[in-house]
C-alpha positions in Angstrom: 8.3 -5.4 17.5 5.3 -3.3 18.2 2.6 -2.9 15.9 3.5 0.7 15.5 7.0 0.5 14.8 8.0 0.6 10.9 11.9 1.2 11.3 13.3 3.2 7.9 16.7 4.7 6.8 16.4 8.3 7.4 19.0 8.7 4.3 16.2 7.6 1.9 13.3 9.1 3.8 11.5 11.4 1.6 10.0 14.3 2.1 8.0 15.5 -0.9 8.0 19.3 0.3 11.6 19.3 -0.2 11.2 17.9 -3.6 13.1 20.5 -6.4 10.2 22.4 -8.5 11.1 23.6 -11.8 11.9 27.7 -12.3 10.1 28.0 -15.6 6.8 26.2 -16.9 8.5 24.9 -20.0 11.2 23.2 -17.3 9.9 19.4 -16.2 9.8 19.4 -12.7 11.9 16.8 -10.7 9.5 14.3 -10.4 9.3 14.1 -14.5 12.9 14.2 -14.6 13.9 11.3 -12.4 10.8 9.5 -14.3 12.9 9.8 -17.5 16.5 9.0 -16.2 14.7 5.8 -14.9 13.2 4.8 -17.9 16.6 5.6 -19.7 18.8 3.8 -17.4 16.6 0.7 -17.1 16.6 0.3 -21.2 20.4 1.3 -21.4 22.1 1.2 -18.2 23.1 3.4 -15.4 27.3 3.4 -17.2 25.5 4.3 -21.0 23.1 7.1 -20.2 24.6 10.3 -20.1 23.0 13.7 -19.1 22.8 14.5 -22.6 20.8 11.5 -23.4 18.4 12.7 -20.1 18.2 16.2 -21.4 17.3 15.5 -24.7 14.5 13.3 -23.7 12.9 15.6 -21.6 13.6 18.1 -24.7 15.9 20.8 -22.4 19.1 22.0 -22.5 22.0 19.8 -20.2 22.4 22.9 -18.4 19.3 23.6 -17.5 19.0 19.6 -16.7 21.8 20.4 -14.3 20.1 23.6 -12.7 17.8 21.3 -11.2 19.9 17.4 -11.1 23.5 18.4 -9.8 24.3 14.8 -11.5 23.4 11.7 -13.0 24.2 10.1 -9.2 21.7 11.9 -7.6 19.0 11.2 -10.5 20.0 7.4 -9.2 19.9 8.1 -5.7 16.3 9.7 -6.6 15.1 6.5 -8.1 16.0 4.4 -5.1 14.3 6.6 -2.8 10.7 6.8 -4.4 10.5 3.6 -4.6 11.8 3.3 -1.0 9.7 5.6 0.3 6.3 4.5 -1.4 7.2 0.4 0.2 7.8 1.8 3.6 4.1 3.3 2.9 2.9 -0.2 1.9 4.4 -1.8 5.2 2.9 0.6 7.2 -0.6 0.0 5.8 -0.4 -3.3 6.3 0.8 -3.4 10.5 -2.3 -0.9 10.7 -5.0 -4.0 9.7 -5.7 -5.6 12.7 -6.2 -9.4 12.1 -2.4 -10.4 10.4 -3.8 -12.5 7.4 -5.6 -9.4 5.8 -2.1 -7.3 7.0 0.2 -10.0 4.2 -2.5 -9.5 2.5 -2.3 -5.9 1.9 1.4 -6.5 2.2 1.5 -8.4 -0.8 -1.2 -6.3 -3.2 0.4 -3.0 -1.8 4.3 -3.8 -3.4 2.9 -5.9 -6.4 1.0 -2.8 -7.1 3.7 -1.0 -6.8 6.5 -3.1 -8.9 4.3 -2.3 -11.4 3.5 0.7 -11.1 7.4 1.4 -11.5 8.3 -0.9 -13.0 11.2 1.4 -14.5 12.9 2.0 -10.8 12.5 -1.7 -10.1 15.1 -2.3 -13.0 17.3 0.0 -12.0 17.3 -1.2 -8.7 17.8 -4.6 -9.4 20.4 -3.8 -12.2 22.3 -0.8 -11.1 22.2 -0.7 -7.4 26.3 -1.3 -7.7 26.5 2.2 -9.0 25.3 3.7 -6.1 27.2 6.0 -4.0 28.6 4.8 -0.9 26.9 6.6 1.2 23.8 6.0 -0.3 24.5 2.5 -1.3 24.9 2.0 2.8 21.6 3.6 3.5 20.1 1.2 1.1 21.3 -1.3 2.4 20.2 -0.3 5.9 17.1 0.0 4.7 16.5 -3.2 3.4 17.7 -4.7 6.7 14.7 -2.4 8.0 12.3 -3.7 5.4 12.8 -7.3 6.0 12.9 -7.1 10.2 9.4 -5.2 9.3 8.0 -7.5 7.2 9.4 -10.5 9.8 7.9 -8.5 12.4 4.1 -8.9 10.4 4.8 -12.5 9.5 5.9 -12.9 13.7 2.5 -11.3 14.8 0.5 -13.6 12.5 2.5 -16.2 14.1 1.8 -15.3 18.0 -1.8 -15.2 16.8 -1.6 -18.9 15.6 -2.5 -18.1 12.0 0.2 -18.2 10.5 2.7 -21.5 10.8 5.2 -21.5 13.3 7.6 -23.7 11.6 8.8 -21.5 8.9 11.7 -18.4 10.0 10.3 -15.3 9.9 12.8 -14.1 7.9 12.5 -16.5 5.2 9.0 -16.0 5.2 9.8 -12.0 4.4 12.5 -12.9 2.1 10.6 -15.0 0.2 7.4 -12.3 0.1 9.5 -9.6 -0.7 11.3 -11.4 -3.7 8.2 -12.7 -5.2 6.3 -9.5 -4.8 9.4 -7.8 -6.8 10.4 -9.8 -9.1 6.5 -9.5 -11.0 8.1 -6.5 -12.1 10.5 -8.2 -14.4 7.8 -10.4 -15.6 4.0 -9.7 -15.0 2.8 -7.9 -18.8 -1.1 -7.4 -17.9 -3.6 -9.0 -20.5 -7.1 -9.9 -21.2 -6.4 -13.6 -19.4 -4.2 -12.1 -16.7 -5.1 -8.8 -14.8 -3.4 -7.3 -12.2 -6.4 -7.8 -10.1 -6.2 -11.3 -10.8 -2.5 -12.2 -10.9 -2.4 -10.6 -7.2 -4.9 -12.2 -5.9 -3.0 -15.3 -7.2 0.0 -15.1 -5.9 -1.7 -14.0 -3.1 -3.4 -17.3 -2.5 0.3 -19.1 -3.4 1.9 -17.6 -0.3 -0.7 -17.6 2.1 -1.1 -20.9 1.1 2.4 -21.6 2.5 1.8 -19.7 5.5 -1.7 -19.9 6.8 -1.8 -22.5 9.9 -5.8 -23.2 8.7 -5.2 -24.8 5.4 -8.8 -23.4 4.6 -7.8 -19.9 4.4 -5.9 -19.3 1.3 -8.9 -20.6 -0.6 -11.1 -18.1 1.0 -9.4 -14.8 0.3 
């Protein structure tokens, strides 16, 4: 795959201009509201929160919640897609760094960064991704085939360069980068003995560890 290429789901591509913007100033605008039903269905559940519960949260009237969210589905469907959105920026950073170590590097910083960062949508999506739509539920999971033949295609380059090992599938090598990059959301809780500077540059240093065909390497990052 070329450098260039970063396939995506055109479904879940976002474009921020087309974002909803509240009528009134009083009125959260979309981004708030889709920051809310997150947080709600991530402590509840996508099946117990109701627009009711969404609305009073954000202190407005349901119908006004409705002006601007035609439902709670496409408040999910809105989760799904920022996050979406925001990794296909991380992947994207990375192919742009020319020598492939520093590329997982940035891979690997960029989406624990952003697991935490929302960690909220990262619940949702690993707990409510069944209530999706169909449509949308199919564009996610286009998209993930996307994400993981993009993050292959960084781990392939290192790979052709001879610095990464060629004994380990691609794939698995993506698989295993993507699920230990989002699962820190479910557990990572910053402290004084643990940063987030700190806890990515160790799990960076774990993985590259596993990867790098100069067992000198991990050490030195």
């Amino acid at each position: 795959m070329p450098d260039s290429q970063v396939r995506t789901a055109s479904l879940f591509g976002v474009d921020e201009t087309l974002a909803m913007t509240a009528r009134r100033a009083k009125t959260p605008d979309l981004e708030t509201m889709v920051r809310v039903a997150a947080n709600l269905f991530h402590l509840h559940g996508y099946q117990n929160t109701t627009m009711q519960m969404i609305a009073s949260e954000l202190g407005i009237a349901k119908p006004t919640l409705y002006a601007h969210a035609k439902s709670k589905g496409f408040l999910l469907g809105q989760v799904f897609q920022r996050v979406l959105h925001r990794a296909d920026t991380v992947v994207s950073e990375a192919f742009s760094k020319a020598d492939p170590l520093e590329g997982v590097t940035c891979l690997i910083d960029g989406q624990i960064r952003l697991s935490m960062m929302y960690r909220d949508y990262y619940g949702v999506i690993y707990g409510d991704q069944r209530e999706l739509p169909r449509d949308l539920d199919d564009a996610y999971q286009a998209w993930m085939r996307a994400f993981v033949a993009n993050v292959s295609g960084l781990i392939e380059r290192g790979q052709q360069a001879g610095v990464i090992r060629d004994d380990i599938a691609p794939v698995v090598a993506a698989q295993a980068i993507i699920g230990i990059t989002g699962w820190s959301a479910r557990w990572f809780r910053p402290h004084p003995s643990l940063t987030l500077d700190s806890a990515s540059r160790q799990i960076t240093a774990l993985v590259l560890g596993g990867l790098s065909a100069d067992d000198s390497v991990a050490g030195n990052r």
